[in-house]
VOVO-469146 format. One record per residue: x, y, z of N, C-alpha, C, O in turn. Coordinates in Angstrom, 3 decimals, padded with zeros to 6 digits, always signed. Layout:
REM residues N
<n_xx:X, n_yy:Y, n_zz:Z, ca_xx:X, ca_yy:Y, ca_zz:Z, c_xx:X, c_yy:Y, c_zz:Z, o_xx:X, o_yy:Y, o_zz:Z>;
...
REM end
This chain:
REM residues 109
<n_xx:+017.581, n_yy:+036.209, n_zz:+017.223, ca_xx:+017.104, ca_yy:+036.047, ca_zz:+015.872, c_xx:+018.190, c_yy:+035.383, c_zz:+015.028, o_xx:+019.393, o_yy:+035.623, o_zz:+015.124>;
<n_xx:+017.598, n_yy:+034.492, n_zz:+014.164, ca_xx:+018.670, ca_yy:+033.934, ca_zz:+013.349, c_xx:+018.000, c_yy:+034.337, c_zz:+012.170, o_xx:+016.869, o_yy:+034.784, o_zz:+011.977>;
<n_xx:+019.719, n_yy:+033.868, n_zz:+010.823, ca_xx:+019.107, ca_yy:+034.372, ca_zz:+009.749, c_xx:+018.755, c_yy:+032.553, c_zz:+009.098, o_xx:+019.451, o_yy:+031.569, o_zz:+009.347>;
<n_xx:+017.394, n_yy:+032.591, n_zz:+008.182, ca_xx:+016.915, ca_yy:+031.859, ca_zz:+007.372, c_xx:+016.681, c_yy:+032.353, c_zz:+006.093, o_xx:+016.238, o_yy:+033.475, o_zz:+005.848>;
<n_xx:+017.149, n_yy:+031.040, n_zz:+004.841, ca_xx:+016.702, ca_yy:+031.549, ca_zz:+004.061, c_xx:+016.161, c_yy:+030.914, c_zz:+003.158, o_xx:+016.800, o_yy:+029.897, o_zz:+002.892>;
<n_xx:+014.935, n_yy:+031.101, n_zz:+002.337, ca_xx:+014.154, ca_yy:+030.382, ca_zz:+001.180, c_xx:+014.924, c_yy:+030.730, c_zz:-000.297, o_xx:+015.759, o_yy:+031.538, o_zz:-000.703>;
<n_xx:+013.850, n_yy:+029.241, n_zz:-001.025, ca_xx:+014.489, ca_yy:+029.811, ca_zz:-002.446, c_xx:+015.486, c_yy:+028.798, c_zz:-003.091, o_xx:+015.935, o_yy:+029.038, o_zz:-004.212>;
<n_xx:+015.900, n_yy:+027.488, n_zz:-002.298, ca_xx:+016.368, ca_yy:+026.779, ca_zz:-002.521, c_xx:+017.340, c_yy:+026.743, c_zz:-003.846, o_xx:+018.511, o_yy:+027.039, o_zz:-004.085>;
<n_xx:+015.841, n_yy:+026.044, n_zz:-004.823, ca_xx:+016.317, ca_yy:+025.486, ca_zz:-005.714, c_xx:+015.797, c_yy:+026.661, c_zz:-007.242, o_xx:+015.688, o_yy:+026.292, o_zz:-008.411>;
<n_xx:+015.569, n_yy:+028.048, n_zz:-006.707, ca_xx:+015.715, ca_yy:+028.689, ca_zz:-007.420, c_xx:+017.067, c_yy:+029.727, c_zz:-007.603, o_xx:+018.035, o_yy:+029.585, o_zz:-006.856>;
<n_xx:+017.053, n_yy:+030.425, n_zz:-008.304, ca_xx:+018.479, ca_yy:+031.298, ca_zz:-008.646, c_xx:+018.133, c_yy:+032.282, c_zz:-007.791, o_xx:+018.921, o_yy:+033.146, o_zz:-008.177>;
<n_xx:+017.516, n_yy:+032.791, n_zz:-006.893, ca_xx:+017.238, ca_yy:+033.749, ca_zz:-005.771, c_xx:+017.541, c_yy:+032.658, c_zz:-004.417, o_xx:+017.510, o_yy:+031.467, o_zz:-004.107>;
<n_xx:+017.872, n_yy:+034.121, n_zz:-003.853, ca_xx:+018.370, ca_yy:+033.878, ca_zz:-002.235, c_xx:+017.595, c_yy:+034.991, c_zz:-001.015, o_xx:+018.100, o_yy:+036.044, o_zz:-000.626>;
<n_xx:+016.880, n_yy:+034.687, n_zz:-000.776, ca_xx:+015.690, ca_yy:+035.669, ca_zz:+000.426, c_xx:+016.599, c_yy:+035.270, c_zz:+001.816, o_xx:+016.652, o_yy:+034.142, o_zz:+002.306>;
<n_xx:+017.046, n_yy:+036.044, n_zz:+002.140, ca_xx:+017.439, ca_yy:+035.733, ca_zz:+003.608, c_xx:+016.457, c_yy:+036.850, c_zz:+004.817, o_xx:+016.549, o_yy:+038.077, o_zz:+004.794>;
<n_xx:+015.793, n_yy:+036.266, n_zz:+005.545, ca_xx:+014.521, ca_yy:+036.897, ca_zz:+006.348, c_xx:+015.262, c_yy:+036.632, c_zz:+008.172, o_xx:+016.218, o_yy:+035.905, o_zz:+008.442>;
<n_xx:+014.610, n_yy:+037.307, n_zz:+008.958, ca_xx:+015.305, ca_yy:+037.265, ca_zz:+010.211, c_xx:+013.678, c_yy:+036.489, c_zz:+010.482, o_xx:+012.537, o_yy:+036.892, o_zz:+010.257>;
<n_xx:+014.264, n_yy:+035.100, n_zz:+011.115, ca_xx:+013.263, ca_yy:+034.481, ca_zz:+011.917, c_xx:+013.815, c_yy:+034.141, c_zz:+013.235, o_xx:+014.995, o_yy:+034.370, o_zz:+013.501>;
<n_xx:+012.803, n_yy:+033.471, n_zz:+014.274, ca_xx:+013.674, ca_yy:+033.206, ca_zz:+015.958, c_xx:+013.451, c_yy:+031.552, c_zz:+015.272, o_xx:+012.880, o_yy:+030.987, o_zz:+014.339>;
<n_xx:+013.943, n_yy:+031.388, n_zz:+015.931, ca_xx:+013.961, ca_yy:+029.725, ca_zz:+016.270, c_xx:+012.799, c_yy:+028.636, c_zz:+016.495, o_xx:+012.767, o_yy:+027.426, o_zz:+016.272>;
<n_xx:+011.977, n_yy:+029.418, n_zz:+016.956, ca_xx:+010.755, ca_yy:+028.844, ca_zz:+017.303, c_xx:+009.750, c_yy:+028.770, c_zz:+016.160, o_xx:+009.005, o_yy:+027.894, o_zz:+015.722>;
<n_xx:+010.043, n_yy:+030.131, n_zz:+015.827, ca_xx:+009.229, ca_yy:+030.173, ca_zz:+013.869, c_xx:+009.801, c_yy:+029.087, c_zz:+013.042, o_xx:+009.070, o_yy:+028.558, o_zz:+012.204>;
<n_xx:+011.432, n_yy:+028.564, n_zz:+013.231, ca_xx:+011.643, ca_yy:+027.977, ca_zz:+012.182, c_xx:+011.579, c_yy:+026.373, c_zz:+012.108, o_xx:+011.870, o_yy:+025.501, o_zz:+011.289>;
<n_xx:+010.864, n_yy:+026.481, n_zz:+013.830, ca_xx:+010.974, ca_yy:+024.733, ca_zz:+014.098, c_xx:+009.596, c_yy:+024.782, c_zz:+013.937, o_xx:+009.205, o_yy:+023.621, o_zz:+013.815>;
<n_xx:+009.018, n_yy:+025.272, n_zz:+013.901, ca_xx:+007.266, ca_yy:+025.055, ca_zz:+013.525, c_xx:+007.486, c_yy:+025.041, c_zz:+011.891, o_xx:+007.340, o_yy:+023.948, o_zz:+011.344>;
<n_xx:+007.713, n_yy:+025.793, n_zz:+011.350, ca_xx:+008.359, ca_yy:+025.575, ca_zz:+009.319, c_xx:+008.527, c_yy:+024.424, c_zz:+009.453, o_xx:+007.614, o_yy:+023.750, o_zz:+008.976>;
<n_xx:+009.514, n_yy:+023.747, n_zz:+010.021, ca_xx:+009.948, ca_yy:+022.671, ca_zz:+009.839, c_xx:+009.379, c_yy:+021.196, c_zz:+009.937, o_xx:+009.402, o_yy:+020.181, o_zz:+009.242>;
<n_xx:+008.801, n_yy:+021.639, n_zz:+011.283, ca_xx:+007.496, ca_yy:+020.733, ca_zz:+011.800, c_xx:+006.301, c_yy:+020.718, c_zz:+010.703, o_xx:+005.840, o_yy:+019.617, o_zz:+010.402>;
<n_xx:+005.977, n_yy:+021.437, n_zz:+010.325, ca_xx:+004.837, ca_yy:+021.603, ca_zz:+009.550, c_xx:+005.316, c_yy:+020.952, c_zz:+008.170, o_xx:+004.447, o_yy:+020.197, o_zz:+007.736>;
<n_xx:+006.143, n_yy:+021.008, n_zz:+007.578, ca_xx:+007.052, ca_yy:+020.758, ca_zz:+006.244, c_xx:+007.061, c_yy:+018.913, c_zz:+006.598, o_xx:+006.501, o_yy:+018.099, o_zz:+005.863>;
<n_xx:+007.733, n_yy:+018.592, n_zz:+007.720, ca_xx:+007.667, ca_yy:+017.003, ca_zz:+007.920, c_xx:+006.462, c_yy:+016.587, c_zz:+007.742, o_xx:+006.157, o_yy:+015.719, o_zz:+006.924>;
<n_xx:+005.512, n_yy:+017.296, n_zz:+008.656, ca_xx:+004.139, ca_yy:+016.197, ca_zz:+008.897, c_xx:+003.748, c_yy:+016.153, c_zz:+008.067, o_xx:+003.237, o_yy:+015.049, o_zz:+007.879>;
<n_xx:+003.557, n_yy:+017.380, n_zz:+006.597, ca_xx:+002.332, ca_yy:+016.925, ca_zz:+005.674, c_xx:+003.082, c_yy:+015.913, c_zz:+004.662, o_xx:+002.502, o_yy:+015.219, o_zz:+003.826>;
<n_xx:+004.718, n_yy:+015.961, n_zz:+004.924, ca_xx:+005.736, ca_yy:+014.876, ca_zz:+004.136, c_xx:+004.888, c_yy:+013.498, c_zz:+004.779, o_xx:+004.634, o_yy:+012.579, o_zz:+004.001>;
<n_xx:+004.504, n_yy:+013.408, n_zz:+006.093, ca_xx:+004.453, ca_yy:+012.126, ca_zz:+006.727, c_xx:+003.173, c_yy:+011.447, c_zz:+006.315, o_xx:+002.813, o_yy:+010.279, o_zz:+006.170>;
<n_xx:+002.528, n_yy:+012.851, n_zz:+006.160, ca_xx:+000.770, ca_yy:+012.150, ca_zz:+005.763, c_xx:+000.639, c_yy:+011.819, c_zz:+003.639, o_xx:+000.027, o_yy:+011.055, o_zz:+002.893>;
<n_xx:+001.359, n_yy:+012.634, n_zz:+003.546, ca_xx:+001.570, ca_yy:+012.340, ca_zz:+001.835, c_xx:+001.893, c_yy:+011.324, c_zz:+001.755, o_xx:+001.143, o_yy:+010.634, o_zz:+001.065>;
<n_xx:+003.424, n_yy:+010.428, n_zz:+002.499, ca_xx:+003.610, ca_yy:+009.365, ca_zz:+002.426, c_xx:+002.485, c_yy:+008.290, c_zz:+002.854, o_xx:+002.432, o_yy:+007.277, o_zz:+002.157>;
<n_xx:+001.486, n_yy:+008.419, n_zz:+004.045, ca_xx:+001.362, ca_yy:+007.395, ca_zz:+004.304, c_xx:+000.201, c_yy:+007.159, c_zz:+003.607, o_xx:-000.328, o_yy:+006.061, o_zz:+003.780>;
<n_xx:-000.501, n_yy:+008.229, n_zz:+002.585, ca_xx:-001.287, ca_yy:+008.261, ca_zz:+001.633, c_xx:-001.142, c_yy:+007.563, c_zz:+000.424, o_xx:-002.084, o_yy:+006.974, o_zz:-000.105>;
<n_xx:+000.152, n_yy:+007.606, n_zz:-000.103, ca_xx:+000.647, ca_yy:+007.015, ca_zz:-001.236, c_xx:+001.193, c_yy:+005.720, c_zz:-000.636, o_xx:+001.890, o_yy:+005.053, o_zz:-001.400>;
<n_xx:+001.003, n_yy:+005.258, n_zz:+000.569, ca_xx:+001.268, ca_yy:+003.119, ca_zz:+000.686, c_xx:+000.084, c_yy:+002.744, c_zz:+001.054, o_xx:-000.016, o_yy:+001.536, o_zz:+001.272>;
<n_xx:-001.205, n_yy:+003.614, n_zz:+001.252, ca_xx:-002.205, ca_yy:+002.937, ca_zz:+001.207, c_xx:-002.686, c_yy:+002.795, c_zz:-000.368, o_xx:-003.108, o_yy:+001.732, o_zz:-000.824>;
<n_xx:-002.588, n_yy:+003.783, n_zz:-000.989, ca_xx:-002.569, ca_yy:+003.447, ca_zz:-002.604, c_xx:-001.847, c_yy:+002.368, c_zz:-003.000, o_xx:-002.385, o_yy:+001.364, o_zz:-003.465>;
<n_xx:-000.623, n_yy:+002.494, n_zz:-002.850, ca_xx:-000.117, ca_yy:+001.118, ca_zz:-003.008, c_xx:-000.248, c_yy:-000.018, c_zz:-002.539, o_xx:+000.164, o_yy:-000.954, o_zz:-003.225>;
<n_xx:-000.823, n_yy:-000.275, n_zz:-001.306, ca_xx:-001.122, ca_yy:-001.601, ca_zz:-000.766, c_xx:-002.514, c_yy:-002.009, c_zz:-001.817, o_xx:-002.650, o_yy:-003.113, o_zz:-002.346>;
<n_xx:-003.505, n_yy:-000.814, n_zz:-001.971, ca_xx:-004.400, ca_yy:-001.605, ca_zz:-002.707, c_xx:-003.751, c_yy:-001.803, c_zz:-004.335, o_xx:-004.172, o_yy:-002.698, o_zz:-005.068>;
<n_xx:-003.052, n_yy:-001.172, n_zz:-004.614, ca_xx:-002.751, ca_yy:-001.927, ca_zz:-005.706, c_xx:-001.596, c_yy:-003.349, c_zz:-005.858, o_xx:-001.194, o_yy:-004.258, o_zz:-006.584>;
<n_xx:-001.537, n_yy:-002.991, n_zz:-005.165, ca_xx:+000.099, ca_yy:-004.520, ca_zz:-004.446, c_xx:-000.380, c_yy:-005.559, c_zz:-005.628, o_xx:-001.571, o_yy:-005.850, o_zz:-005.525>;
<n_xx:+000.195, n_yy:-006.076, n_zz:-006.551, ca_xx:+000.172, ca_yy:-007.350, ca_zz:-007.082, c_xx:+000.950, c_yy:-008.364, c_zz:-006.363, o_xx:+001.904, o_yy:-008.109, o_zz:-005.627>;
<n_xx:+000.491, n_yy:-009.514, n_zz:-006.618, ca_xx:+001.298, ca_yy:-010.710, ca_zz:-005.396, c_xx:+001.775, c_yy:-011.697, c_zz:-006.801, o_xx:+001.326, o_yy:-011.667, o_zz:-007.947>;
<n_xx:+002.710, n_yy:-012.441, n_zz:-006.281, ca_xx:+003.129, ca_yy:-013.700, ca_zz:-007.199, c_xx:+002.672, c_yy:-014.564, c_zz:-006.743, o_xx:+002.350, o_yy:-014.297, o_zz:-005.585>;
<n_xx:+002.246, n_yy:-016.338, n_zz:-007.245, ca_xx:+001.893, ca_yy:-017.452, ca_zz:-006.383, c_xx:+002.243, c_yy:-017.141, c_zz:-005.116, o_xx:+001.612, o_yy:-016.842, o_zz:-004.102>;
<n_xx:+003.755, n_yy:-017.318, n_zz:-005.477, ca_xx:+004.387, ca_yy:-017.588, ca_zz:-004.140, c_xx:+003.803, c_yy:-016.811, c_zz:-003.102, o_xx:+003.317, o_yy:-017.398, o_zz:-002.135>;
<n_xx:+003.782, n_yy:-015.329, n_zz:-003.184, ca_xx:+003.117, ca_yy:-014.175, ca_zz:-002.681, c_xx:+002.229, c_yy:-014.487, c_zz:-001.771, o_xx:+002.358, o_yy:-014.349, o_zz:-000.554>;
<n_xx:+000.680, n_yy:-015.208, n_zz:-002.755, ca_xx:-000.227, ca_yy:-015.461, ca_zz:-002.359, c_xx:-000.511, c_yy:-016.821, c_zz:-001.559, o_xx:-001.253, o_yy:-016.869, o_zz:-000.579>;
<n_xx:+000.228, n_yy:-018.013, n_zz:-002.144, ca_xx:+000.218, ca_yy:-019.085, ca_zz:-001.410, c_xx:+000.991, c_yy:-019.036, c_zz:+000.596, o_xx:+000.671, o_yy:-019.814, o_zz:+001.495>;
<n_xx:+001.899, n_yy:-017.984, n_zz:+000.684, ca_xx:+002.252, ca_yy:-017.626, ca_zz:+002.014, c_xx:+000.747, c_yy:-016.624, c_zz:+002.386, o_xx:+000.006, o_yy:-017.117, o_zz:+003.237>;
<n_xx:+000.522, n_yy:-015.909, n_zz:+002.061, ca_xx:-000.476, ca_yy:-015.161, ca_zz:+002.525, c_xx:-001.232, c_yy:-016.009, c_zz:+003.031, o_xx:-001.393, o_yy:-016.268, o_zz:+004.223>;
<n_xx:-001.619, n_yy:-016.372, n_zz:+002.303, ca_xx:-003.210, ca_yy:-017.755, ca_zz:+002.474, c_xx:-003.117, c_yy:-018.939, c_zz:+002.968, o_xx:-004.019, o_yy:-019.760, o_zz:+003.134>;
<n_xx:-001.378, n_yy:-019.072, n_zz:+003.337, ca_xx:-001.195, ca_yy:-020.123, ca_zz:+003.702, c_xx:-001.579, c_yy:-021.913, c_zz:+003.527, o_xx:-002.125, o_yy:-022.860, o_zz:+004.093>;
<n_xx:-000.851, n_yy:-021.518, n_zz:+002.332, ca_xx:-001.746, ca_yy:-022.704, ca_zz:+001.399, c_xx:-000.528, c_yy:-023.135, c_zz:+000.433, o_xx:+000.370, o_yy:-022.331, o_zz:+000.185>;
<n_xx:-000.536, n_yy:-024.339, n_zz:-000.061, ca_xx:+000.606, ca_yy:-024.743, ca_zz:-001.053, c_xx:+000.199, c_yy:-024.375, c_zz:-002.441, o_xx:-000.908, o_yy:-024.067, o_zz:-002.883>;
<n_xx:+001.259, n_yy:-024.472, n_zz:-002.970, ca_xx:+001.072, ca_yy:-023.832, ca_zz:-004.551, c_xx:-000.177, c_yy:-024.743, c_zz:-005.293, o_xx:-001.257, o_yy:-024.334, o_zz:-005.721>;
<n_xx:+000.266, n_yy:-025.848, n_zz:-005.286, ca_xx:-000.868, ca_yy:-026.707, ca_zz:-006.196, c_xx:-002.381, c_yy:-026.346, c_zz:-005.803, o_xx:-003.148, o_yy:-026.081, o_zz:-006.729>;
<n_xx:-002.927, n_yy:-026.318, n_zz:-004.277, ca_xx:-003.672, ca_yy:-025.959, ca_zz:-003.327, c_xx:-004.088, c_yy:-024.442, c_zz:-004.203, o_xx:-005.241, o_yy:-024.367, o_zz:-004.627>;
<n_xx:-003.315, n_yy:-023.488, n_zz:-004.407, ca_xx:-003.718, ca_yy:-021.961, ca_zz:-004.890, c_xx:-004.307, c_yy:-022.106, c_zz:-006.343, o_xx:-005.414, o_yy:-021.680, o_zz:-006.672>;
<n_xx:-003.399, n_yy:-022.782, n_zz:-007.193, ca_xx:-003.696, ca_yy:-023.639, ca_zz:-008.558, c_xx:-005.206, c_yy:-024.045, c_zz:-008.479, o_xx:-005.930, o_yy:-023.391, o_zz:-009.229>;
<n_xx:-005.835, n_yy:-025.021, n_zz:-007.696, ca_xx:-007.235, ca_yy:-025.839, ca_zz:-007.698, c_xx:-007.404, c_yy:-024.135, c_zz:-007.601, o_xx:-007.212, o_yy:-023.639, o_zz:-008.711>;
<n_xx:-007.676, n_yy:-023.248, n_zz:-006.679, ca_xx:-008.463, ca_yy:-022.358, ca_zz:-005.949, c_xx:-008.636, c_yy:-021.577, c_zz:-007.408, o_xx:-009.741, o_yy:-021.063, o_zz:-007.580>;
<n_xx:-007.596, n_yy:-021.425, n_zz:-008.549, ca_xx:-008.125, ca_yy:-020.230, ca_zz:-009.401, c_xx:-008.466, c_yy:-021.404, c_zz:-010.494, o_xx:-009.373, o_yy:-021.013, o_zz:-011.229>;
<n_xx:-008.243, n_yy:-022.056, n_zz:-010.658, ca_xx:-008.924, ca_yy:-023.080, ca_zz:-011.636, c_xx:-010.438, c_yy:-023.203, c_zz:-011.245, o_xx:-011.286, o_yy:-023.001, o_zz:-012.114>;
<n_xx:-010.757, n_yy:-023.488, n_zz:-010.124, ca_xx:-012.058, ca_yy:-023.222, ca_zz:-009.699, c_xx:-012.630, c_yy:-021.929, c_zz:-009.476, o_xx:-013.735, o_yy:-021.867, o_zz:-008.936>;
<n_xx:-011.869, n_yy:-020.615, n_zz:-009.910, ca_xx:-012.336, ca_yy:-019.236, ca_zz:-009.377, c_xx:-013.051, c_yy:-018.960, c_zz:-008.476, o_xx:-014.163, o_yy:-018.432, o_zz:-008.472>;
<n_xx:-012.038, n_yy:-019.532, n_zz:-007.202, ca_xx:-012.149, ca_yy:-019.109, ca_zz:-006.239, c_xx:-011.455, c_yy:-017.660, c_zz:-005.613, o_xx:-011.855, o_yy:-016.859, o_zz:-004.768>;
<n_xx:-009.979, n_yy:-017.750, n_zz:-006.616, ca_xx:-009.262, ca_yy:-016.880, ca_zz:-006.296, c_xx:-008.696, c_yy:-016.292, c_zz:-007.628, o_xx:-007.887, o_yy:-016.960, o_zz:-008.272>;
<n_xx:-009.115, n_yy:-015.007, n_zz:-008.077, ca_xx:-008.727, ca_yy:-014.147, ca_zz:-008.953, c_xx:-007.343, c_yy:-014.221, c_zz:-009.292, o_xx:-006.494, o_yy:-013.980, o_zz:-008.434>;
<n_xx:-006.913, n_yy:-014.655, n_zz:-010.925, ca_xx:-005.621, ca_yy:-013.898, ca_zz:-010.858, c_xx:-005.640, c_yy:-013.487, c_zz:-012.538, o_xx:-006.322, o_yy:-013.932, o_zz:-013.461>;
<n_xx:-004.497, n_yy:-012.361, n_zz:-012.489, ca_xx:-004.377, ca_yy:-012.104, ca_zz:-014.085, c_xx:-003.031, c_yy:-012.583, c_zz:-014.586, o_xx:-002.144, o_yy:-012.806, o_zz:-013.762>;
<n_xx:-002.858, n_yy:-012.725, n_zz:-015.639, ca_xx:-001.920, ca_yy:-013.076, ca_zz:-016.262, c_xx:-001.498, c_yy:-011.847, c_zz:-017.422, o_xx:-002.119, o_yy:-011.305, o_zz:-018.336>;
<n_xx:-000.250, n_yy:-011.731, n_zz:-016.925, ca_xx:+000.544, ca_yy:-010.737, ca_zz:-017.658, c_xx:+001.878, c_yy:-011.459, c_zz:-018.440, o_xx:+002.783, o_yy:-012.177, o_zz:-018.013>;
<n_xx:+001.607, n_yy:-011.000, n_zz:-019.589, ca_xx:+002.741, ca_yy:-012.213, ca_zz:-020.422, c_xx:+002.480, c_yy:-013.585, c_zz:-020.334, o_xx:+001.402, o_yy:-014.080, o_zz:-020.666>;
<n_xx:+003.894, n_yy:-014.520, n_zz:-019.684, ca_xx:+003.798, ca_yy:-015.743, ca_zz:-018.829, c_xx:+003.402, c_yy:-015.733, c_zz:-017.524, o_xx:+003.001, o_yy:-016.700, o_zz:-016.876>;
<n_xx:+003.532, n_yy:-014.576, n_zz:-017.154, ca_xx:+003.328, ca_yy:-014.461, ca_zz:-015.738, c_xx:+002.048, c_yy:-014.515, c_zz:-015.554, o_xx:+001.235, o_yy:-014.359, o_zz:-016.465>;
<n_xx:+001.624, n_yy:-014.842, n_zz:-013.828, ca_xx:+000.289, ca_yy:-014.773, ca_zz:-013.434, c_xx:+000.490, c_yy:-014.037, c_zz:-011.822, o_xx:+001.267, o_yy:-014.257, o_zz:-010.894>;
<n_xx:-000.459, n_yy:-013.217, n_zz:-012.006, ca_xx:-000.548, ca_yy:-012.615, ca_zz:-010.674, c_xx:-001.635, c_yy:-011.765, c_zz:-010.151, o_xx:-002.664, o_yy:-011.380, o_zz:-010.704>;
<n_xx:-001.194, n_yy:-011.564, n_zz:-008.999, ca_xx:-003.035, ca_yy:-011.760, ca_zz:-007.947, c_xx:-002.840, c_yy:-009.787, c_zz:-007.611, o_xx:-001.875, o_yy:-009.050, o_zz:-007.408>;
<n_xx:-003.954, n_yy:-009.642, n_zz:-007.684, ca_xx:-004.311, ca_yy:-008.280, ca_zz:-006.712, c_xx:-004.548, c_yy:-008.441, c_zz:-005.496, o_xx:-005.768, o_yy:-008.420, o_zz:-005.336>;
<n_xx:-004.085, n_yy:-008.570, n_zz:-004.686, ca_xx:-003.721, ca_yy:-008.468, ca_zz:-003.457, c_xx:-005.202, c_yy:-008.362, c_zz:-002.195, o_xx:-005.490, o_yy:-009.005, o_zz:-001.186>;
<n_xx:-005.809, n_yy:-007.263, n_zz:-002.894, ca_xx:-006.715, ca_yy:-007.021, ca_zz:-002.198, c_xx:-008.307, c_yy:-008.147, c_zz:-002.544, o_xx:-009.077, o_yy:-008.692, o_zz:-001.753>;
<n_xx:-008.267, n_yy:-008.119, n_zz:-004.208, ca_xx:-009.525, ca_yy:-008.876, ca_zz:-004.842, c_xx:-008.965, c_yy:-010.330, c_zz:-003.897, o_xx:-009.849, o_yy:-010.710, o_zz:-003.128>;
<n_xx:-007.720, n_yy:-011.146, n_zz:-003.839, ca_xx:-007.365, ca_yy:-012.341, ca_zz:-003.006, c_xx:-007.989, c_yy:-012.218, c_zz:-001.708, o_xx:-008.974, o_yy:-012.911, o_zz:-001.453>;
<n_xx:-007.410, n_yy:-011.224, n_zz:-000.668, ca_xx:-008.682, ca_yy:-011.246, ca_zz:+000.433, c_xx:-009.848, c_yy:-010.913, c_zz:+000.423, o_xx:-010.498, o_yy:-011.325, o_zz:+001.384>;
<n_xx:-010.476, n_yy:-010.197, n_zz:-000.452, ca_xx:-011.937, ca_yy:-010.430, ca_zz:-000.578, c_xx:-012.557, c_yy:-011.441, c_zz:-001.063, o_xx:-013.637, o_yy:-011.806, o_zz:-000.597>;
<n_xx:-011.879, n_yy:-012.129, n_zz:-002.217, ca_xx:-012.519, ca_yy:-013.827, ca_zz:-002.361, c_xx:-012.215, c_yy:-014.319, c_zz:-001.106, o_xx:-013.367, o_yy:-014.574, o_zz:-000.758>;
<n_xx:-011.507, n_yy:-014.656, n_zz:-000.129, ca_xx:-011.855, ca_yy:-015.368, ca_zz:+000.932, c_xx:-012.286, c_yy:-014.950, c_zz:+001.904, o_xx:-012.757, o_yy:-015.511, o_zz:+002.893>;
<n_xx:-012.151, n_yy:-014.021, n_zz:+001.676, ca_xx:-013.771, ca_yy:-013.326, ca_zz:+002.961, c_xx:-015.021, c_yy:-014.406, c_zz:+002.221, o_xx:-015.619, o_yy:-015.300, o_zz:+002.819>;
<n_xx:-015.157, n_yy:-014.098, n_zz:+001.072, ca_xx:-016.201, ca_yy:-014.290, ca_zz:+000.210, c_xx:-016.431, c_yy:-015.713, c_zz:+000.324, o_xx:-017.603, o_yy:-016.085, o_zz:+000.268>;
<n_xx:-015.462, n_yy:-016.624, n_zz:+000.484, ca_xx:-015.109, ca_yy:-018.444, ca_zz:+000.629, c_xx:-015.360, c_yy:-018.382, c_zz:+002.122, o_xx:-015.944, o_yy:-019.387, o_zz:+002.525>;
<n_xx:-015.059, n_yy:-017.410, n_zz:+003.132, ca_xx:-015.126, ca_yy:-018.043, ca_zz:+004.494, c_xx:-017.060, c_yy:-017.303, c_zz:+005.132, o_xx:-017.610, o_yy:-017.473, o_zz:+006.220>;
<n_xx:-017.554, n_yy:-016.524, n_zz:+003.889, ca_xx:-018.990, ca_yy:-016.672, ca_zz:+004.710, c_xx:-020.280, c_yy:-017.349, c_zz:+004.113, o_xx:-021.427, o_yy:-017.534, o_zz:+004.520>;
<n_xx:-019.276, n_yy:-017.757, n_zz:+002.478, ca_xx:-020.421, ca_yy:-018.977, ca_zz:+002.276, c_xx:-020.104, c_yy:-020.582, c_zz:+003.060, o_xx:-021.038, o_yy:-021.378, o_zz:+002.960>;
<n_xx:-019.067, n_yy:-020.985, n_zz:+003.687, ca_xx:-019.157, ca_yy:-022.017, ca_zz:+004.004, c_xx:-019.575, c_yy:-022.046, c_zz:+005.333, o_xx:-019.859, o_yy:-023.032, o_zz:+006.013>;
<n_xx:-019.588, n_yy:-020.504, n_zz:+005.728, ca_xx:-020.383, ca_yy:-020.623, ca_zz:+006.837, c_xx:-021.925, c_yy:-020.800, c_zz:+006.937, o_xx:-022.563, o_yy:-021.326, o_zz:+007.848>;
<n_xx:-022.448, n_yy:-020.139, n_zz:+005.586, ca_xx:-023.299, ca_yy:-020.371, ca_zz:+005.755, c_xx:-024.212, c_yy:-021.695, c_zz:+004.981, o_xx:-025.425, o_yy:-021.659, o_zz:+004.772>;
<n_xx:-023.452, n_yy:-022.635, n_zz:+004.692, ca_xx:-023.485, ca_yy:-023.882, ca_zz:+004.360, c_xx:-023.579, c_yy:-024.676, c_zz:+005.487, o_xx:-023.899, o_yy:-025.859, o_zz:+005.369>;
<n_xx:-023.377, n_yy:-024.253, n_zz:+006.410, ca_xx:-023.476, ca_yy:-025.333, ca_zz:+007.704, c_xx:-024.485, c_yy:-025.707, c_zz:+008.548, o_xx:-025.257, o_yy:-025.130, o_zz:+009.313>;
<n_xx:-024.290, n_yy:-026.722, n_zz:+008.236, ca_xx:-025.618, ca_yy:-027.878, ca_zz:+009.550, c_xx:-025.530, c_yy:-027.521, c_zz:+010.776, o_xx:-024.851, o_yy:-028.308, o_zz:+011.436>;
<n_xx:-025.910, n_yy:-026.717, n_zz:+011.305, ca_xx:-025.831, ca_yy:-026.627, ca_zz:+012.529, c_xx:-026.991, c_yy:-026.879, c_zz:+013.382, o_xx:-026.891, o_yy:-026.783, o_zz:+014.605>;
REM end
């Protein structure tokens, strides 16, 4: 038996007799829901991700002037904050989902 103890970051000190095996399951259990919280809060963040041109013109693989025609023609969403202009990340790949199944379905085939 070893000694453990809770209470950290309060002004109390609990010292409890646990084995080892109790305290690697605590521990285990303490990481994973750390691991799933995290990977909860970068899927939040990926959908909120704002992109810069630049951002978006590598994404889309496309030159700046090229991204320019695309929101001048609203093809591709962007907002402007201040001087700045910038894309939501996610609304950018859904307009070209949105661009790649009307020109599909524009086609002579």
């Amino acid at each position: 038996m070893k000694a453990f103890y809770t209470g950290m970051k309060s002004e109390q000190i609990t010292i409890i007799n646990i084995s080892i095996s109790e305290l690697k399951a605590i521990i285990k259990e303490a990481i994973e829901s750390q691991i799933v919280s995290l990977n909860e809060r970068d899927c939040i963040d990926n959908e909120k991700l704002l992109l810069t041109r630049k951002d978006v013109a590598q994404l889309l693989n496309i030159s700046l002037p090229t991204l320019t025609k695309y929101v001048k023609k609203g093809l591709v969403p962007a907002h402007r904050l201040g001087s700045r202009i910038l894309f939501n990340k996610i609304e950018v790949l859904n307009s070209m989902n949105k661009v790649q199944k009307n020109d599909l379905l524009n086609l002579n085939i």
